[in-house]
C-alpha positions in Angstrom: 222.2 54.3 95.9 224.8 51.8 96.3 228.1 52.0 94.2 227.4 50.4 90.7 230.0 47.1 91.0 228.5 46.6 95.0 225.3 44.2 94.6 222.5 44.9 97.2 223.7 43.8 100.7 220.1 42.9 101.2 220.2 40.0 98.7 222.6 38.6 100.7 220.4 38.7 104.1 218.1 37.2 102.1 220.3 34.8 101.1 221.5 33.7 104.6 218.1 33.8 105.7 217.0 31.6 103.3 219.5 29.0 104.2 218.4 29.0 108.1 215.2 27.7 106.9 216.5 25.3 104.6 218.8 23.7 106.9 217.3 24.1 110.2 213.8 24.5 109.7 213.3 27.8 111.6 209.7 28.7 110.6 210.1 32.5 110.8 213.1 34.7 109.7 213.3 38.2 108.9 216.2 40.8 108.8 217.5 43.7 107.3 220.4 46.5 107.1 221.0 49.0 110.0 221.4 52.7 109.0 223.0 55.7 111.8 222.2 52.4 115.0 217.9 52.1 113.7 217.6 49.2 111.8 215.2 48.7 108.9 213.5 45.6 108.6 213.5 44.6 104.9 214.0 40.6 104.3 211.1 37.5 105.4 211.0 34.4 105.4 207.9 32.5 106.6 205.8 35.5 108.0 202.2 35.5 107.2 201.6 39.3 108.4 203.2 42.7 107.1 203.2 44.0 110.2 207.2 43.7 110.7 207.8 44.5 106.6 209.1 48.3 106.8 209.8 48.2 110.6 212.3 50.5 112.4 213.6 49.5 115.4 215.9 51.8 117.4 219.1 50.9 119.0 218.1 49.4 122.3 214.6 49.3 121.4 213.3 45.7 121.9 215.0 42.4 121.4 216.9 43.0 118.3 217.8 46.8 119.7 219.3 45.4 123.1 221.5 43.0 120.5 222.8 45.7 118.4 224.2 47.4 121.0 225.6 44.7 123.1 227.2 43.4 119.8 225.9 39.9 120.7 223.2 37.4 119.8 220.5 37.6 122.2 217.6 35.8 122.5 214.2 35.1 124.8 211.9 32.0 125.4 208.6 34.0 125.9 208.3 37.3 124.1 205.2 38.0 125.5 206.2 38.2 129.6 210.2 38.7 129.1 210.6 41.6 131.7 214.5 42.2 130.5 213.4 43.7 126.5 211.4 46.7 125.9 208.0 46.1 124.3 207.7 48.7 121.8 206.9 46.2 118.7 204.6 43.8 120.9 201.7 44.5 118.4 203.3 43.4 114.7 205.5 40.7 117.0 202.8 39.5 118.6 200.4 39.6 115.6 202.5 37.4 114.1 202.2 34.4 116.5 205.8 34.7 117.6 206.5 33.3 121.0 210.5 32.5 121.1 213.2 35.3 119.7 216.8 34.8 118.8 218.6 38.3 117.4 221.6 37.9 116.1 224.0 41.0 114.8 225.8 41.0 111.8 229.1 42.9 113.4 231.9 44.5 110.9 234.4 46.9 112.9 232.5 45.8 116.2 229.6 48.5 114.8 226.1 46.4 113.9 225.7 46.5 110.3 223.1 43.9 110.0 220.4 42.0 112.0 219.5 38.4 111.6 216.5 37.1 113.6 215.0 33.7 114.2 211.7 33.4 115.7 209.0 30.0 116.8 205.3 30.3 117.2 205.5 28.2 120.4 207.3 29.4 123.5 210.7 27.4 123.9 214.0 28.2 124.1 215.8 28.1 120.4 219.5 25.9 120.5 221.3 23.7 119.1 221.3 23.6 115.1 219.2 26.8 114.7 221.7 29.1 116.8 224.8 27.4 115.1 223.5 28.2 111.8 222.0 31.7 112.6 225.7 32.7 114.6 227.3 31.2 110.9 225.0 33.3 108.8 226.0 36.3 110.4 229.4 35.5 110.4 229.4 35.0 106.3 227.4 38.3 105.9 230.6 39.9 108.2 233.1 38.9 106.1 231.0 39.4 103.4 230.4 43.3 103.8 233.8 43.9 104.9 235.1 42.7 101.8 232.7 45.1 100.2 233.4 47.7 102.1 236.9 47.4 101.3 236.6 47.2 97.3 234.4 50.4 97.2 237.0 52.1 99.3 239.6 51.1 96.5 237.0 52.6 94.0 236.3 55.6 95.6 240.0 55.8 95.8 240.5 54.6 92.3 238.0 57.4 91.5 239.8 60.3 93.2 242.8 59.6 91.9 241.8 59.1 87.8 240.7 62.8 89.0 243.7 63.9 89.7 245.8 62.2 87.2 247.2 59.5 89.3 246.3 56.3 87.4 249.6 54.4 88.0 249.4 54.5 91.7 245.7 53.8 91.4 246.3 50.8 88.5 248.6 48.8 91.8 246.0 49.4 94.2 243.3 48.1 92.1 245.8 44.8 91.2 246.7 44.5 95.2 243.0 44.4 96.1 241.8 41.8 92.9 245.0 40.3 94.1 243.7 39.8 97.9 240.3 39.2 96.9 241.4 36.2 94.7 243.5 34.9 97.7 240.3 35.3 100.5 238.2 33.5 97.4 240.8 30.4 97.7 240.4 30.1 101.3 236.9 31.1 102.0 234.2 28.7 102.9 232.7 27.2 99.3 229.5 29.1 99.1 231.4 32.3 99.3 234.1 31.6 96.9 232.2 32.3 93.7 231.1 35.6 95.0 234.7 36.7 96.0 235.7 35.6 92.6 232.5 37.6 91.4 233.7 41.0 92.7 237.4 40.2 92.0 236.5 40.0 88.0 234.2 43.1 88.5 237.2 45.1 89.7 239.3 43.8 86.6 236.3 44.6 84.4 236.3 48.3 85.8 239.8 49.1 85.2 239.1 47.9 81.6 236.2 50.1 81.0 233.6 47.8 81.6 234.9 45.6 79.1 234.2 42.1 79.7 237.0 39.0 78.9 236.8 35.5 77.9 237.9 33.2 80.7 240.0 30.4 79.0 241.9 30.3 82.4 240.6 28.3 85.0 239.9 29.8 88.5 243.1 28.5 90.2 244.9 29.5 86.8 243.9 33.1 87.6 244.4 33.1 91.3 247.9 32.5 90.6 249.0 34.8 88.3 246.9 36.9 89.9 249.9 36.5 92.8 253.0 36.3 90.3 251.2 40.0 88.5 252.6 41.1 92.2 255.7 39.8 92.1 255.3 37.4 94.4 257.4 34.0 94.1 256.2 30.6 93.8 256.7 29.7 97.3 255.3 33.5 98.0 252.2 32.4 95.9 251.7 29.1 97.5 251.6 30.6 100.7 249.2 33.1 99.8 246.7 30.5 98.3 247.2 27.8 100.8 248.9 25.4 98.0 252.3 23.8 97.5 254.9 25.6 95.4 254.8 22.5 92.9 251.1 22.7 92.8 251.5 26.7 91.6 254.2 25.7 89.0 251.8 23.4 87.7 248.7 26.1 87.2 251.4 28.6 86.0 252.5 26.1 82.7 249.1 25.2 82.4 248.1 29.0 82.1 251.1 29.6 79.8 250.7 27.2 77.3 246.9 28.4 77.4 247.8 31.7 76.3 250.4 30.5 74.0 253.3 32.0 76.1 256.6 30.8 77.4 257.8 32.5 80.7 255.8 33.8 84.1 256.0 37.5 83.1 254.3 36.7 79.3 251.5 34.8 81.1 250.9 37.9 83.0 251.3 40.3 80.3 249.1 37.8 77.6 246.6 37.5 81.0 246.5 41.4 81.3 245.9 42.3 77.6 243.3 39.7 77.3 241.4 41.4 80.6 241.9 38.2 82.5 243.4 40.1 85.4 243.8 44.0 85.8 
């Protein structure tokens, strides 16, 4: 079961898949998560079989096994006769009508978390567009998972130490990690910025109990007091967000006279009571 603030990293295979075939046209796409180096094919997009729904497929096993390993998209013009993979999935592959392969691995840590294939019916190499968007894909999901992997690990932490009594310690690591993930969110690519925000308001919504806050604050309005909670400076903050120090006094009044305060440290202290930030 995954940890209850994580959504399911599946969705967002889906997801990327979904966008291949939007933008490129790729007429087949599946994927899915890999568990202890076997992956587990979970996620389609234009199939008309189920022979590949609920495949396993070992590391170094076949097209998207020889990827994993090498840690590197891999791909091959005529399934069918390529001598270089192992054939062990030749009857739901070939069922299928798939002729041309590309596997792409979604790395984190340089360890294959992930797997992203393309696939045509007709046997010719795949470039250009398709590859670009499929070597993307997997590079979103990366950061994506890291990300993740990085807020359940302040969790688990935050969890340990609630058991031990330590909540103040735990209460700054919680704030440093909202912090950072309100900072990627302001430099990440557009699509991905809602979702950083997403798991940054989750985290504050945890250390509140679940409780769940109005948002009279914009985005940008939280991202930087978000920074000042830290103690971070204006020139610190603009930094940190990419912005210009005048641009962060700017969001900083605005926020203020918003929550009807008058310095920095009110706005933070109005923006933490009202379970705005944590």
């Amino acid at each position: 079961m995954q940890p209850l603030l994580r959504p399911r990293d599946t969705d967002a295979v889906r997801a990327e898949l979904r966008r291949v075939a939007a933008e490129a046209g790729v007429p087949v796409l599946f994927g899915g998560e890999v568990h202890e180096d076997a992956l587990l094919l979970t996620e389609f997009v234009g199939t008309r079989t189920g022979g590949l729904r609920g495949l396993v497929v070992r590391s170094r096993s076949g097209l998207g096994g020889a990827s994993m390993v090498a840690g590197r998209p891999m791909a091959v013009a005529d399934y069918r006769n390529d001598v270089n993979i192992t054939h062990d999935y030749d009857a739901p592959v070939l069922n299928e009508g798939i002729r041309s392969v590309l596997a792409v691995p979604v790395l984190v840590d340089g360890r294959a978390r992930a797997m992203l294939y393309g696939a045509y019916r007709s046997a010719a190499p795949i470039g250009g567009l398709a590859v670009d968007l499929m070597v993307g894909s997997a590079r979103r999901l990366s950061h994506e998972l890291r990300v993740r992997d990085e807020v359940d690990r302040r969790m688990r932490l935050r969890e340990a130490q609630l058991a031990s009594g330590d909540q103040v310690a735990n209460t700054e690591q919680i704030r440093e990690v909202h912090a950072d993930l309100r900072r990627m969110a302001a430099s990440a690519p557009s699509e991905m910025q809602g979702q950083l925000r997403t798991l940054a308001d989750r985290l504050t919504a945890a250390l509140a109990g679940g409780a769940k806050a109005s948002a009279p604050l914009s985005a940008r309005e939280i991202d930087v007091l978000t920074q000042v909670a830290l103690g971070c400076t204006n020139a610190e903050a603009a930094q940190r967000l990419s912005l210009k120090p005048e641009t962060v006094k700017s969001y900083l009044r605005s926020a203020a006279s918003k929550l009807g305060t008058k310095t920095r440290h009110e706005a933070v202290s109005r923006a933490r009571s009202s379970r705005l930030i944590p």
